[in-house]
C-alpha positions in Angstrom: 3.5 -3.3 -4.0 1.1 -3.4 -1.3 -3.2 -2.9 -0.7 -4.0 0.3 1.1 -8.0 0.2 2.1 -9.8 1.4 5.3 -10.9 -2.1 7.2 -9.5 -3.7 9.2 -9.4 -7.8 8.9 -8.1 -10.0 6.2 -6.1 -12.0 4.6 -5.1 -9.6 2.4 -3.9 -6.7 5.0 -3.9 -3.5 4.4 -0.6 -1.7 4.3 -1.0 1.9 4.7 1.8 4.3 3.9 3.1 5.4 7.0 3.6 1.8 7.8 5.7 0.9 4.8 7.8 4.6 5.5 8.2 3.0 9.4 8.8 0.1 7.9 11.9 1.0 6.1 12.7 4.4 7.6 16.2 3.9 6.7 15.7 4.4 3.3 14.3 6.3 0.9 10.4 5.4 0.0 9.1 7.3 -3.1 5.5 6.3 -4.0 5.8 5.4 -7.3 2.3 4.5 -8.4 -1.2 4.5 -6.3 -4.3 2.0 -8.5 -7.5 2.3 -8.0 -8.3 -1.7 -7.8 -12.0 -1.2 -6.4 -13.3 -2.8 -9.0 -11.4 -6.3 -8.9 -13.8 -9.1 -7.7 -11.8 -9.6 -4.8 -12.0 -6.3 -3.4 -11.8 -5.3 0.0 -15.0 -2.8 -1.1 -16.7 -5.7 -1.6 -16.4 -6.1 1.8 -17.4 -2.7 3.2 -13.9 -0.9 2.6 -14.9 2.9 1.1 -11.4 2.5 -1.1 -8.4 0.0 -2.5 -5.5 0.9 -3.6 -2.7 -0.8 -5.3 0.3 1.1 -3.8 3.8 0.9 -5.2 7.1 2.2 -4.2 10.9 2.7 -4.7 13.0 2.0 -2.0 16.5 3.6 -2.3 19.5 1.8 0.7 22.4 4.0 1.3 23.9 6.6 -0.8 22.9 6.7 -4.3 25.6 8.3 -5.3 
């Protein structure tokens, strides 16, 4: 799971997307799951962020089959 929001700074970090496919570019990465999680206290929209999201993905190593 990882935060996805649109400031920079932290801790937390954001993680966008295309960082977690570069991340592990050899495997698969399915988004499983994006959450809205604006509204927790300790929100990066509480610190100027226009969104938050909860992000979370299936990785697949290597041939499923």
């Amino acid at each position: 799971m990882t935060l996805h929001f649109d400031i920079p700074g932290g801790p937390p970090f954001s993680v966008p997307p295309e960082e977690v496919s570069g991340a592990y570019a050899g495997a698969e990465v399915r988004l499983l799951a994006s959450l809205d999680s604006s509204a927790d206290p300790r929100s990066a929209v509480k610190r100027g962020a226009r969104f938050e999201h909860e992000d979370v993905y299936v990785l697949t190593f290597g041939n499923s089959a």
